[in-house]
C-alpha positions as a Markdown table, in Angstrom:
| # | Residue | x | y | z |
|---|---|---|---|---|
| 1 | Unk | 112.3 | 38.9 | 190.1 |
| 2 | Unk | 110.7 | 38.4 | 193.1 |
| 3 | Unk | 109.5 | 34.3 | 194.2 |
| 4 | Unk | 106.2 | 33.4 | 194.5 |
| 5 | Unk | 105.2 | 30.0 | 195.5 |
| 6 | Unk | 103.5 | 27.5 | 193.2 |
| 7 | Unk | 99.9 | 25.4 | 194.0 |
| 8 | Unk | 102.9 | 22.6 | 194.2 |
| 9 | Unk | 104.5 | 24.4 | 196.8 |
| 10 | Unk | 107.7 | 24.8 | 194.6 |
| 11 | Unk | 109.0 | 28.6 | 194.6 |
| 12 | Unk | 108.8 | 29.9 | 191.4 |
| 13 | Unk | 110.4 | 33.1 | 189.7 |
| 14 | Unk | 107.3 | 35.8 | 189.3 |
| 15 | Unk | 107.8 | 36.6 | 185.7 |
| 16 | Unk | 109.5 | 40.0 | 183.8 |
| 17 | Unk | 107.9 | 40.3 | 180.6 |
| 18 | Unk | 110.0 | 41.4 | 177.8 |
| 19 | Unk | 108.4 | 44.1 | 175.5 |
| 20 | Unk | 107.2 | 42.1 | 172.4 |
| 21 | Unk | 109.7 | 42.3 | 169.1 |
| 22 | Unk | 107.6 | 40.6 | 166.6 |
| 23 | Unk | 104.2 | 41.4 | 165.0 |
| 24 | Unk | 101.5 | 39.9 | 162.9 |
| 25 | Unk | 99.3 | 41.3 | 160.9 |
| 26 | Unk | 96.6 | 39.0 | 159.4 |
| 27 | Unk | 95.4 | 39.6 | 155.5 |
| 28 | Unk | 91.7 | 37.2 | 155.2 |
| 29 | Unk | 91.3 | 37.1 | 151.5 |
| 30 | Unk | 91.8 | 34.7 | 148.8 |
| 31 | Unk | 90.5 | 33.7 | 145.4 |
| 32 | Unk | 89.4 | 30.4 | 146.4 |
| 33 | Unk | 89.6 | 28.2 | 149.7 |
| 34 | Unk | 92.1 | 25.4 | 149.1 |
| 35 | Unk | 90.1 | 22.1 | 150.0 |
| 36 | Unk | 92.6 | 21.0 | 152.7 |
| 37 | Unk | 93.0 | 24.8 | 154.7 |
| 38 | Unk | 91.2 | 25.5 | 157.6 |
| 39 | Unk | 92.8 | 28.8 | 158.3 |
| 40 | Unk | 90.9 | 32.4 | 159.1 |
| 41 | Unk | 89.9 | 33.6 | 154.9 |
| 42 | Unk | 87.1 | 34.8 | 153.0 |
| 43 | Unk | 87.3 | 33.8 | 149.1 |
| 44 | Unk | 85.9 | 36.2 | 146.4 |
| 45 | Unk | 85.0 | 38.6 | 148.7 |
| 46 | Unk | 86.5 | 41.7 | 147.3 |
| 47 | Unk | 83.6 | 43.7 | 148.2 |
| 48 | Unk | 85.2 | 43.2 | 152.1 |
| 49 | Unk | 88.8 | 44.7 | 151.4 |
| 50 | Unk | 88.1 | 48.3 | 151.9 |
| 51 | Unk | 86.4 | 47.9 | 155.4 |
| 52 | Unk | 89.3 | 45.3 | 156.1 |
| 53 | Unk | 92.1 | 48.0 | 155.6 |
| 54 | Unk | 89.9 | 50.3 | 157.9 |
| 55 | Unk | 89.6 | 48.0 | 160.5 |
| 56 | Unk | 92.8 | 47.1 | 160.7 |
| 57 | Unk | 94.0 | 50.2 | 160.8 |
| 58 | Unk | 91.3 | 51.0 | 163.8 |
| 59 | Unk | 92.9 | 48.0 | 165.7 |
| 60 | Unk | 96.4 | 49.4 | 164.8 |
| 61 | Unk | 95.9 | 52.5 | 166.1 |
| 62 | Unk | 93.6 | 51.5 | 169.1 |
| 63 | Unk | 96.5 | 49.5 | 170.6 |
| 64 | Unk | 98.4 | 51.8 | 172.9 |
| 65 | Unk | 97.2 | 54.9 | 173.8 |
| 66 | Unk | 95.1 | 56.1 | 170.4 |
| 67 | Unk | 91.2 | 56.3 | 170.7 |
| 68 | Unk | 89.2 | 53.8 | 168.7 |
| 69 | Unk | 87.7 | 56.9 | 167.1 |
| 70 | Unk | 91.1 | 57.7 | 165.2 |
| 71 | Unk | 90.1 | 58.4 | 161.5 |
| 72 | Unk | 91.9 | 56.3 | 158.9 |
| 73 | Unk | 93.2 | 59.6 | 157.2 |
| 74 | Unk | 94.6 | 60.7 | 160.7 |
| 75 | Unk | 96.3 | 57.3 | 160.8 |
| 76 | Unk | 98.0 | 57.8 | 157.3 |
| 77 | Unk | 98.8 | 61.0 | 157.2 |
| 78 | Unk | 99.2 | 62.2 | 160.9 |
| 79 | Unk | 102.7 | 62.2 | 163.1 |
| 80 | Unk | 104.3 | 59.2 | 164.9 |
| 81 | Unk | 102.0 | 56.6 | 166.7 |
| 82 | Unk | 102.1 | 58.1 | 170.6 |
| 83 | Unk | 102.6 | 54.3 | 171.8 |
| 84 | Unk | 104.3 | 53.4 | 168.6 |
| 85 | Unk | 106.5 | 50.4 | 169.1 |
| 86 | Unk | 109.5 | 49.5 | 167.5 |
| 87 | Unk | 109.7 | 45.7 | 166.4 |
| 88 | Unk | 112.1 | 43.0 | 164.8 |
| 89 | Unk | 110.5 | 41.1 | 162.7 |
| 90 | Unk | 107.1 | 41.7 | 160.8 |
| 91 | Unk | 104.9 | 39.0 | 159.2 |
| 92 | Unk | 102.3 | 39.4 | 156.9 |
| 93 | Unk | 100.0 | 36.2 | 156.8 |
| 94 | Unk | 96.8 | 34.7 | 155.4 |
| 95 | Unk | 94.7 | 33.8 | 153.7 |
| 96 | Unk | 97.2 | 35.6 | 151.3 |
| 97 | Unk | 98.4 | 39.1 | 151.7 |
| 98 | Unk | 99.3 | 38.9 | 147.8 |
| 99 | Unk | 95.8 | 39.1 | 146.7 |
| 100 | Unk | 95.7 | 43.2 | 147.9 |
| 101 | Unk | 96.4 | 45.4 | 145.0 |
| 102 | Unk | 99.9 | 46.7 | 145.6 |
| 103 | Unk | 98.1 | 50.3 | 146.1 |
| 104 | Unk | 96.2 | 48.1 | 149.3 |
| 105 | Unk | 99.5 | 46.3 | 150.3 |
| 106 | Unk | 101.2 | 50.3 | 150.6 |
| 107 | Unk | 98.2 | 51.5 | 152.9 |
| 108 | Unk | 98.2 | 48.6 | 154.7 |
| 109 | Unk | 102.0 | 48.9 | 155.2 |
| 110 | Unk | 101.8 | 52.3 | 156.0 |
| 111 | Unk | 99.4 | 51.5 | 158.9 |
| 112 | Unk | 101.6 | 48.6 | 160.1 |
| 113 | Unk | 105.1 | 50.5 | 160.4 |
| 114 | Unk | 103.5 | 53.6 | 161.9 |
| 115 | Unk | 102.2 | 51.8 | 165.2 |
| 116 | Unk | 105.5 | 49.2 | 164.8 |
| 117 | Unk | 108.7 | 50.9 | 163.1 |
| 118 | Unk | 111.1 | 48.7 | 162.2 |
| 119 | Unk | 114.5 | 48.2 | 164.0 |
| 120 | Unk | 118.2 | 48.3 | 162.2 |
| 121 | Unk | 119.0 | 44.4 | 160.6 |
| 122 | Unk | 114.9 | 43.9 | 160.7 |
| 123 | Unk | 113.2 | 40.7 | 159.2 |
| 124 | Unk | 109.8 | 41.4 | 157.5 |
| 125 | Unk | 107.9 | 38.0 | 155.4 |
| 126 | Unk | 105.2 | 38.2 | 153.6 |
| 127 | Unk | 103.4 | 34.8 | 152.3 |
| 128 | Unk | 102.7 | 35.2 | 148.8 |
| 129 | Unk | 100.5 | 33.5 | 146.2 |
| 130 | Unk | 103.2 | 32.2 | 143.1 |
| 131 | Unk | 100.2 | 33.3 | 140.6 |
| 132 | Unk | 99.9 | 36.9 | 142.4 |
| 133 | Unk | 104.2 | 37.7 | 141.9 |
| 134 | Unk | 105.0 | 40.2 | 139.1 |
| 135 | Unk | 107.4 | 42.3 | 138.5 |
| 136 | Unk | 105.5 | 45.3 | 140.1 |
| 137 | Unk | 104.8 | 43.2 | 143.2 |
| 138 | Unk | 108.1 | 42.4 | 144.2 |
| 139 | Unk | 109.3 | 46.0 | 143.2 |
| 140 | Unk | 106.4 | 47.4 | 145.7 |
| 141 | Unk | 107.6 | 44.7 | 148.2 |
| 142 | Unk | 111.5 | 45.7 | 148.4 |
| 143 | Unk | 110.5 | 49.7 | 147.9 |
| 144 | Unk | 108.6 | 49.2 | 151.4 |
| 145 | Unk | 111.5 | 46.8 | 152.7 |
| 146 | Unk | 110.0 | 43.6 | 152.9 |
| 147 | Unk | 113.2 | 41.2 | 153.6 |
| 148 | Unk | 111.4 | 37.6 | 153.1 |
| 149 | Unk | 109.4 | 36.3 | 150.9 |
| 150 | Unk | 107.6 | 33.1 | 151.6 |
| 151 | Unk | 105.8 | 31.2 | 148.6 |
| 152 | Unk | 102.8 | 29.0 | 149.4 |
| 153 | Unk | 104.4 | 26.7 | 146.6 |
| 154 | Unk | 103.0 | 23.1 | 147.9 |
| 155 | Unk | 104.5 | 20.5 | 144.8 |
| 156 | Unk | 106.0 | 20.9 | 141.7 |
| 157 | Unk | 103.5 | 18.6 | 140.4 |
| 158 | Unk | 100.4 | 19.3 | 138.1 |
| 159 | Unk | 98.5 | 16.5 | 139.2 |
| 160 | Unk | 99.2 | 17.4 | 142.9 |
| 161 | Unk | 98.7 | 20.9 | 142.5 |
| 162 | Unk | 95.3 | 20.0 | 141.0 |
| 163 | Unk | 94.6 | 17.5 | 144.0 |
| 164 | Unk | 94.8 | 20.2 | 146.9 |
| 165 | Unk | 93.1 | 22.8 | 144.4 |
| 166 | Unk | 95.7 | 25.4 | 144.3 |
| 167 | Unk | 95.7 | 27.7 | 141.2 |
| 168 | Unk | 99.3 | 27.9 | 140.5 |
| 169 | Unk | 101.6 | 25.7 | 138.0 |
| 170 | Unk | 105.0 | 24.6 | 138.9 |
| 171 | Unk | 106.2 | 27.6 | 136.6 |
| 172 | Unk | 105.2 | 30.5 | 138.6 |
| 173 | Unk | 106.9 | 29.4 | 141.0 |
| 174 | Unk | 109.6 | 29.5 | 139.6 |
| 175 | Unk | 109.2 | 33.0 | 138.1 |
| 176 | Unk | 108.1 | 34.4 | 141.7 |
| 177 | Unk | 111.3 | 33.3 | 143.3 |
| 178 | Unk | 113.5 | 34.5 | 140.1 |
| 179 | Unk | 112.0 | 37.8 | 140.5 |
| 180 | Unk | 112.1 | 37.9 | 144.4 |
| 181 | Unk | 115.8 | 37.1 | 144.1 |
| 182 | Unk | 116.0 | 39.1 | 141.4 |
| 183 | Unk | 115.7 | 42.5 | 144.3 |
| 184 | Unk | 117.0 | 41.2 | 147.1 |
| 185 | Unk | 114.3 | 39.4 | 149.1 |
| 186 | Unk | 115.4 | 36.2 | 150.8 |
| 187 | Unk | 113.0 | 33.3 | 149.5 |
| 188 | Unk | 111.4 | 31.0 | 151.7 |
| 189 | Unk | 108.8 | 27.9 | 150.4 |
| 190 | Unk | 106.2 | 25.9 | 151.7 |
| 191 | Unk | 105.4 | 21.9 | 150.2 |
| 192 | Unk | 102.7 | 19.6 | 151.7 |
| 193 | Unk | 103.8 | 15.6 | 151.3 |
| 194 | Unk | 101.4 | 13.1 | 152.0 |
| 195 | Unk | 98.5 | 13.9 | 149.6 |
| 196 | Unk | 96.2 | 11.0 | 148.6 |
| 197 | Unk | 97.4 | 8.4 | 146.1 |
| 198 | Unk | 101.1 | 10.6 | 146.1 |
| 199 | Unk | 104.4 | 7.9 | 146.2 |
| 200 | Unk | 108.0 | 8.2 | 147.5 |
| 201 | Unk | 109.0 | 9.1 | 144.2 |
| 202 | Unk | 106.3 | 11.9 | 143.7 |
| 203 | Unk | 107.5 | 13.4 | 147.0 |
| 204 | Unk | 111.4 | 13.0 | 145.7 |
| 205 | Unk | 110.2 | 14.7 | 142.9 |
| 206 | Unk | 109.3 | 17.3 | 144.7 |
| 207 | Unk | 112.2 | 17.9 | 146.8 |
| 208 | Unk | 114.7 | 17.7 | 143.6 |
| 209 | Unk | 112.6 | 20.6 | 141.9 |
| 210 | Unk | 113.0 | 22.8 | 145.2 |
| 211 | Unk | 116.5 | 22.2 | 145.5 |
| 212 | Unk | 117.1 | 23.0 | 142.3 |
| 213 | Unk | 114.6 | 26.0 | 143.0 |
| 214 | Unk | 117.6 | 27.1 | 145.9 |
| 215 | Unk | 115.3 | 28.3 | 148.1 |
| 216 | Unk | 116.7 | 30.0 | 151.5 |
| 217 | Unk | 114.0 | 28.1 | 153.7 |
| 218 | Unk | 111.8 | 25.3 | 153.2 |
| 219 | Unk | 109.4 | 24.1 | 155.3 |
| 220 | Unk | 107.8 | 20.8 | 154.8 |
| 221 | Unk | 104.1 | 19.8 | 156.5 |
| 222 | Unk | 102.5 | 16.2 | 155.9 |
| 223 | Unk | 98.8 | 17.0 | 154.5 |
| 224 | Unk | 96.0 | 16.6 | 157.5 |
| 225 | Unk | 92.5 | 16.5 | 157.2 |
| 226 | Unk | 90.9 | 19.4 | 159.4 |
| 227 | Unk | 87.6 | 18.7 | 160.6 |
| 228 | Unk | 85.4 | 21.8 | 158.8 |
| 229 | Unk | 87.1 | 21.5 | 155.6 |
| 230 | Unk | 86.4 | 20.2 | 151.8 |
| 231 | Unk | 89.1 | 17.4 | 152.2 |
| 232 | Unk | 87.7 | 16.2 | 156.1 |
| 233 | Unk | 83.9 | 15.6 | 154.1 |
| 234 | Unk | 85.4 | 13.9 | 151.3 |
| 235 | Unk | 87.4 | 11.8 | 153.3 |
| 236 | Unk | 84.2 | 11.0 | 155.2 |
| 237 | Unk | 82.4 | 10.1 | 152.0 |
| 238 | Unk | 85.5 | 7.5 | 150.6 |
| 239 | Unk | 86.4 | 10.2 | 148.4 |
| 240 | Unk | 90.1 | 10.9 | 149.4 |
| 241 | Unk | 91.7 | 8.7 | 151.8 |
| 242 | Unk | 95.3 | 9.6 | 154.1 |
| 243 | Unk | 98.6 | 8.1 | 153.2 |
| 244 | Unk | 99.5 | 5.4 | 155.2 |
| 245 | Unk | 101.5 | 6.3 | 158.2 |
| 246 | Unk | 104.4 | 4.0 | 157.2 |
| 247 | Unk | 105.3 | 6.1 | 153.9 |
| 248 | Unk | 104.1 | 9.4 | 155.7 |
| 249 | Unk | 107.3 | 8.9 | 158.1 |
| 250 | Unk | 110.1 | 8.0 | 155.1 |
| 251 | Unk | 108.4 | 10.7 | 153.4 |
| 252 | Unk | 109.0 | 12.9 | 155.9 |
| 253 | Unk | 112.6 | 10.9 | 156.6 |
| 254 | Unk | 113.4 | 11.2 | 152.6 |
| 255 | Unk | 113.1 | 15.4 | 153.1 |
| 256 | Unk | 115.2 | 15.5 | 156.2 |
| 257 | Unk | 117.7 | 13.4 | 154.3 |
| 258 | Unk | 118.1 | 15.3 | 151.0 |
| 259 | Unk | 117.5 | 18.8 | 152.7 |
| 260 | Unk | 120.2 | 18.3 | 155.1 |
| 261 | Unk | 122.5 | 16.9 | 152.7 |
| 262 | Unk | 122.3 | 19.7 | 150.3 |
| 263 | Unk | 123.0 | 22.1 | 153.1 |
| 264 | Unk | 120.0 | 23.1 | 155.3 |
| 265 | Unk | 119.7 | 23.1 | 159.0 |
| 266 | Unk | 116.9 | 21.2 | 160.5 |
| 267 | Unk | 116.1 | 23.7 | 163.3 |
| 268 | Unk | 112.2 | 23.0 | 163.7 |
| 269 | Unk | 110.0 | 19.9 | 163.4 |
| 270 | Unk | 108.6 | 21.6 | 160.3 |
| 271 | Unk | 111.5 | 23.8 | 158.9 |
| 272 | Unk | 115.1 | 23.7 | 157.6 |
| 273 | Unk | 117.0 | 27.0 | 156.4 |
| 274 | Unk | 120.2 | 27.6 | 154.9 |
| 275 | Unk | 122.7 | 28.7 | 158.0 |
| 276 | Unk | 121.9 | 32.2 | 158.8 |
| 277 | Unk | 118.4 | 32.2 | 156.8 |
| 278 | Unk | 116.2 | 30.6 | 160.0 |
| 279 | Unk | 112.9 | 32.1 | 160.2 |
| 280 | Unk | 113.7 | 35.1 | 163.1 |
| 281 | Unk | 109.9 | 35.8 | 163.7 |
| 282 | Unk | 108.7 | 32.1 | 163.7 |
| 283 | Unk | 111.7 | 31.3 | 165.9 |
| 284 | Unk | 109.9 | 34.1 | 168.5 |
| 285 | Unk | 107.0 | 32.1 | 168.7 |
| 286 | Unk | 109.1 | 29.2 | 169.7 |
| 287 | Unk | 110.9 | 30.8 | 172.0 |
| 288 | Unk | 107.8 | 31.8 | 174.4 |
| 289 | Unk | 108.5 | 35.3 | 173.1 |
| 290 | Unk | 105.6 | 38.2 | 173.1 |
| 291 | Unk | 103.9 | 39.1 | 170.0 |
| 292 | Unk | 101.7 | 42.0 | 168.9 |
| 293 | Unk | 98.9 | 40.2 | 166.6 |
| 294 | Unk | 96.3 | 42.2 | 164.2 |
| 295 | Unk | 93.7 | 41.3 | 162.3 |
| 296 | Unk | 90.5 | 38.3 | 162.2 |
| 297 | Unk | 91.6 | 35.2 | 163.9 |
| 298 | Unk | 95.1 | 36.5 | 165.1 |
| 299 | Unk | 96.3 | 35.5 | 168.3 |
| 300 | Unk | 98.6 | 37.8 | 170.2 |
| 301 | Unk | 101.0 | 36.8 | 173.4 |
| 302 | Unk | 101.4 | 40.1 | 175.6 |
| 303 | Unk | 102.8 | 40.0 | 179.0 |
| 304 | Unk | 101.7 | 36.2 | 179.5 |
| 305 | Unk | 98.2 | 37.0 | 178.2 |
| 306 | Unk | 97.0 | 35.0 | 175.0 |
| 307 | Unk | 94.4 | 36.7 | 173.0 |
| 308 | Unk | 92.6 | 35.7 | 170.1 |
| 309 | Unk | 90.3 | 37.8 | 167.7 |
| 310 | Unk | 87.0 | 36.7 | 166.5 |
| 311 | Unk | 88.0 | 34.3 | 163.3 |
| 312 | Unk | 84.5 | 35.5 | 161.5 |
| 313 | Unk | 86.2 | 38.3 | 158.9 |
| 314 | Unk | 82.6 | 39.5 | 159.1 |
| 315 | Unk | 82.2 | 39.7 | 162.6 |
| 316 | Unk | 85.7 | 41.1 | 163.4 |
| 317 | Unk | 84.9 | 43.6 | 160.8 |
| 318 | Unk | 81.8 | 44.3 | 162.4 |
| 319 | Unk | 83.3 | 44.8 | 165.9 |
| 320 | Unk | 86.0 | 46.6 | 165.0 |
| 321 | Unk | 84.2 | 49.5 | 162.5 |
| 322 | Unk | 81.1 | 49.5 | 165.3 |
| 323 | Unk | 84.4 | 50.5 | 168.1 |
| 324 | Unk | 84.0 | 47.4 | 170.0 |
| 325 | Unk | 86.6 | 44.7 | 170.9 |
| 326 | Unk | 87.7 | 42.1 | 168.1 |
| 327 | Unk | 88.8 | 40.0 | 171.0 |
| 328 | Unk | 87.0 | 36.5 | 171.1 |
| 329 | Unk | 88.9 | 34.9 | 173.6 |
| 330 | Unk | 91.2 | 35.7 | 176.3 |
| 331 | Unk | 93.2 | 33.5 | 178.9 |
| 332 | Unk | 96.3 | 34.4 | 181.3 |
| 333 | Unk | 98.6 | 32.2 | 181.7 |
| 334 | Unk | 99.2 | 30.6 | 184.9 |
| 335 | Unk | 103.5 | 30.5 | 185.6 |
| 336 | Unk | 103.1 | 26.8 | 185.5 |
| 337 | Unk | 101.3 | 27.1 | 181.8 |
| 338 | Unk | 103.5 | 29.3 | 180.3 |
| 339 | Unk | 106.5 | 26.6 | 181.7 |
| 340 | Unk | 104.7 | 24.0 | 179.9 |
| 341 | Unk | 104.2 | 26.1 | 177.1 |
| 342 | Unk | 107.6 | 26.4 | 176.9 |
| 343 | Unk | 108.9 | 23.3 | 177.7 |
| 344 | Unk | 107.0 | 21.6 | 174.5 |
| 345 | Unk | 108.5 | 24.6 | 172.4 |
| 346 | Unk | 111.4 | 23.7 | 173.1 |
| 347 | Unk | 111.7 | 20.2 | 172.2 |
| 348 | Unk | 110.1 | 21.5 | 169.2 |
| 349 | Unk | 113.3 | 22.9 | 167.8 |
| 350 | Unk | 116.3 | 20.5 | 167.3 |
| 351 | Unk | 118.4 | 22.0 | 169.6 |
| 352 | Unk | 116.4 | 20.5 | 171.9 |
| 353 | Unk | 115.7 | 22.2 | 175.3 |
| 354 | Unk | 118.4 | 23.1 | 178.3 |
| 355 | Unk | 117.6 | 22.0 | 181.9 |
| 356 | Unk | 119.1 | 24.9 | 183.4 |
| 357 | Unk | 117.9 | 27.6 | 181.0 |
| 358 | Unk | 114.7 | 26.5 | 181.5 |
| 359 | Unk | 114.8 | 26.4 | 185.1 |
| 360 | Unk | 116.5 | 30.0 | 185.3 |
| 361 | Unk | 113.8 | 31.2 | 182.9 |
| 362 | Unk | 110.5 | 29.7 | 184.8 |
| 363 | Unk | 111.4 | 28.8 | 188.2 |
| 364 | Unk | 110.3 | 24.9 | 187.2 |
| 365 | Unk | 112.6 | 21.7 | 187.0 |
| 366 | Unk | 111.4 | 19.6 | 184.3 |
| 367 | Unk | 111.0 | 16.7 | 186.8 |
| 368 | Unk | 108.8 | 19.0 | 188.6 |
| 369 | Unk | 106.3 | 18.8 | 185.7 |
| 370 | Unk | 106.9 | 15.9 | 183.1 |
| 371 | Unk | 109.0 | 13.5 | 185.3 |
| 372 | Unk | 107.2 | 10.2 | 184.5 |
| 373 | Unk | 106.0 | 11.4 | 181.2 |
| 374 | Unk | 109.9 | 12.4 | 180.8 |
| 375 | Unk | 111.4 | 8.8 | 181.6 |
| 376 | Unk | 108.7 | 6.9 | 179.5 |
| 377 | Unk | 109.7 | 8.7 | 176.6 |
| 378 | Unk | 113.5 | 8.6 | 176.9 |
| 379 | Unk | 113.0 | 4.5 | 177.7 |
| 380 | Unk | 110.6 | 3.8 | 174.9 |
| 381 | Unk | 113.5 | 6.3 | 172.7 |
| 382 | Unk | 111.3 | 8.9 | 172.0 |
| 383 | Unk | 113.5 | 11.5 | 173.9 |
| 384 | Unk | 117.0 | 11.5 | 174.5 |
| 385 | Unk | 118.4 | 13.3 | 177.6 |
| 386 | Unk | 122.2 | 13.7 | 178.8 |
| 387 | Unk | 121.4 | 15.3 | 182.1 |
| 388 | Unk | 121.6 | 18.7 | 180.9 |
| 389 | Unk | 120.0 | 18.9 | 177.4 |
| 390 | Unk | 116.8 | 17.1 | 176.8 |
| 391 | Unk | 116.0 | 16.7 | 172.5 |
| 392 | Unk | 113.7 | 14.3 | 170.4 |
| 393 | Unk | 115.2 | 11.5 | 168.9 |
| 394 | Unk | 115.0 | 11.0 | 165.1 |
| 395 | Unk | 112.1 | 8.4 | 166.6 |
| 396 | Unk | 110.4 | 10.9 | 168.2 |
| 397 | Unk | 110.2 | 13.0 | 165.6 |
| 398 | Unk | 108.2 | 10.9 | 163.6 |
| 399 | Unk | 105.5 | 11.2 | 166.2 |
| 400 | Unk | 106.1 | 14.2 | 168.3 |
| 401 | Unk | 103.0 | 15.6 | 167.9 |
| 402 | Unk | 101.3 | 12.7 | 169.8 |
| 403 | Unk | 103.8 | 13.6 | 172.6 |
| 404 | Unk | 102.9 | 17.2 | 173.3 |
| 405 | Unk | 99.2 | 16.5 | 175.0 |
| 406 | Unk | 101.4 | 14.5 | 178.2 |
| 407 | Unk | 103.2 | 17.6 | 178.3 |
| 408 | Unk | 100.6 | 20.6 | 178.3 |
């Protein structure tokens, strides 16, 4: 790597990029929209799915050196991808991939590994719906070697489940992670604490029905009202009101307690996993890795680039079947962004973040960018910092989303 000098004057690395080892491919559709979700989906649209899977399969084969007039039956049928691009670890997201027919899941599969074959040991999630998992699901799932599945499973309570709208009992969960275990698939599991009018005792609840559940990986989010959304209106109108932020934090201290206890490794804010069951492709992303993104709304990190496609299903449907970009935003990062990029990724995970890895990695000292920010934390015992490894404290973890902004 050759130096460069920065607008501080400091001489900074000139950045390799790594070929990207992860890829996303984004699935829009769902039966409903969950009143609390803010994410890219279209609900009862099934009219949408077949020009989805051709789009997607136009953006799959447009990446590289195909022409955007590549025919889907060309893309199915026809020889290895000419910039096809071996990968790690594949996620399938939503909105809920689940909801495809398991005939759409296979094309749209199909589509994926030809532009991205998998590599030897690969890690490939798909989020699933409880109500969507039957037998024939999971069977499609392992015959096209889908390693992980991840259950949008949110509480083990009716009343709960009922609050955030979800159309799933308690019981199918259950089933879907019998059945995933059942062939193999390593089972991961979403919950959302927090909810309005829920207690400590709901939330334990909640935790003793997972672990019981022996899940390989849970991650745990406290409910937030996105502006946009069913729950940020009714919260406007008196209808729902936010937990206090007292119980939010020994809610969130109760799950950290019993998860560890019974095994699990907090390795995220967010996540804990069984050791040797952490979440490869997430851990990418926090790791200021590349990754190849497809699909409306998905946002793709390619040799310090950050793209973003339009999050309108319509629209990115539109662009993409007319042969135009999806693209709706596009910004490169400066070598002092991606450093600060990285440096709150970092002290996102629990291992916390190494002063001289992440000098040899971006050419930046962390004094060089957060000094004062750095020693105001560690004095108020937000961060703690040895000299050599800087990490949140079990303090600043109750609010370290409210240190991040000093950082970027």
């Amino acid at each position: 790597m050759s130096p460069v000098t920065s607008p501080a004057g400091q001489s900074v690395a000139r950045t390799c990029f790594a070929p990207p080892r992860a890829a996303y491919v984004h699935v829009p559709f769902c039966r409903h929209r969950c009143g609390y979700c803010n994410f890219t989906l279209v609900a009862g649209r099934d009219d949408l799915v077949g020009d989805y899977l051709r789009a997607i399969e136009l953006e799959l084969s447009s990446a590289g050196t195909v022409r955007q007039n590549h025919c889907c039956e060309e893309i199915l049928m026809g020889s290895a991808h000419p910039a096809a691009h071996e990968i790690d670890t594949l996620y399938f997201g939503g909105g809920t991939p689940t909801y495809l027919s398991t005939q759409q899941l296979r094309q749209l599969s199909r589509a994926a590994l030809w532009r991205h074959p998998l590599a030897p040991g690969h890690e490939w999630t798909l989020e699933a719906n409880p109500t969507d998992v039957n037998e024939r699901m999971i069977s499609t799932l392992a015959d096209l070697g889908v390693t992980r599945l991840s259950l949008g499973g949110q509480s083990f309570h009716a009343e709960k489940l009922r609050l955030l709208e979800r159309d799933h009992e308690a019981q199918q969960v259950l089933n879907a992670a019998a059945l995933a275990r059942g062939a193999g698939l390593s089972v991961a599991i979403d919950l959302i604490f927090a909810t309005p009018g829920e207690t400590l005792a709901n939330w334990e609840a909640d935790l003793d029905a997972t672990l019981a559940l022996q899940p390989d990986h849970v991650s745990t989010y406290g409910l937030t009202f996105e502006r946009g959304t069913a729950f940020w209106i009714r919260r406007l109108r008196g209808q729902l009101s936010e937990v206090d932020e007292e119980l939010q934090r020994d809610m969130y201290a109760l799950a950290i307690e019993r998860l560890t206890a019974a095994g699990f490794e907090h390795y995220e804010v967010s996540n804990f996993a069984r050791p040797g069951c952490r979440s490869r492709h997430n851990q990418a992303y926090w790791s200021g890795e590349g990754y190849f993104a497809y699909g409306p709304g998905a946002a793709r990190y390619i040799d310090g680039v950050r793209e973003t496609n339009h999050r309108s299903t319509t629209t990115y449907l539109k662009r993409m079947l007319a042969g135009e970009s999806p693209v709706a935003e596009h910004e490169e990062l400066t070598p002092e962004g991606r450093a600060r990029e990285l440096l709150v990724f970092g002290l996102r995970r629990m291992a916390g973040l190494s002063r001289k890895e992440f000098s040899e990695r971006t050419g930046y000292d962390v004094e060089t960018l957060i000094g004062e920010s750095l020693r105001s934390f560690v004095d108020l015992g937000l961060l703690g910092d040895d000299g050599q490894r800087i990490r949140l404290t079990r303090k600043g973890l109750f609010i370290s989303d409210a240190l991040w902004p000093e950082m970027l």
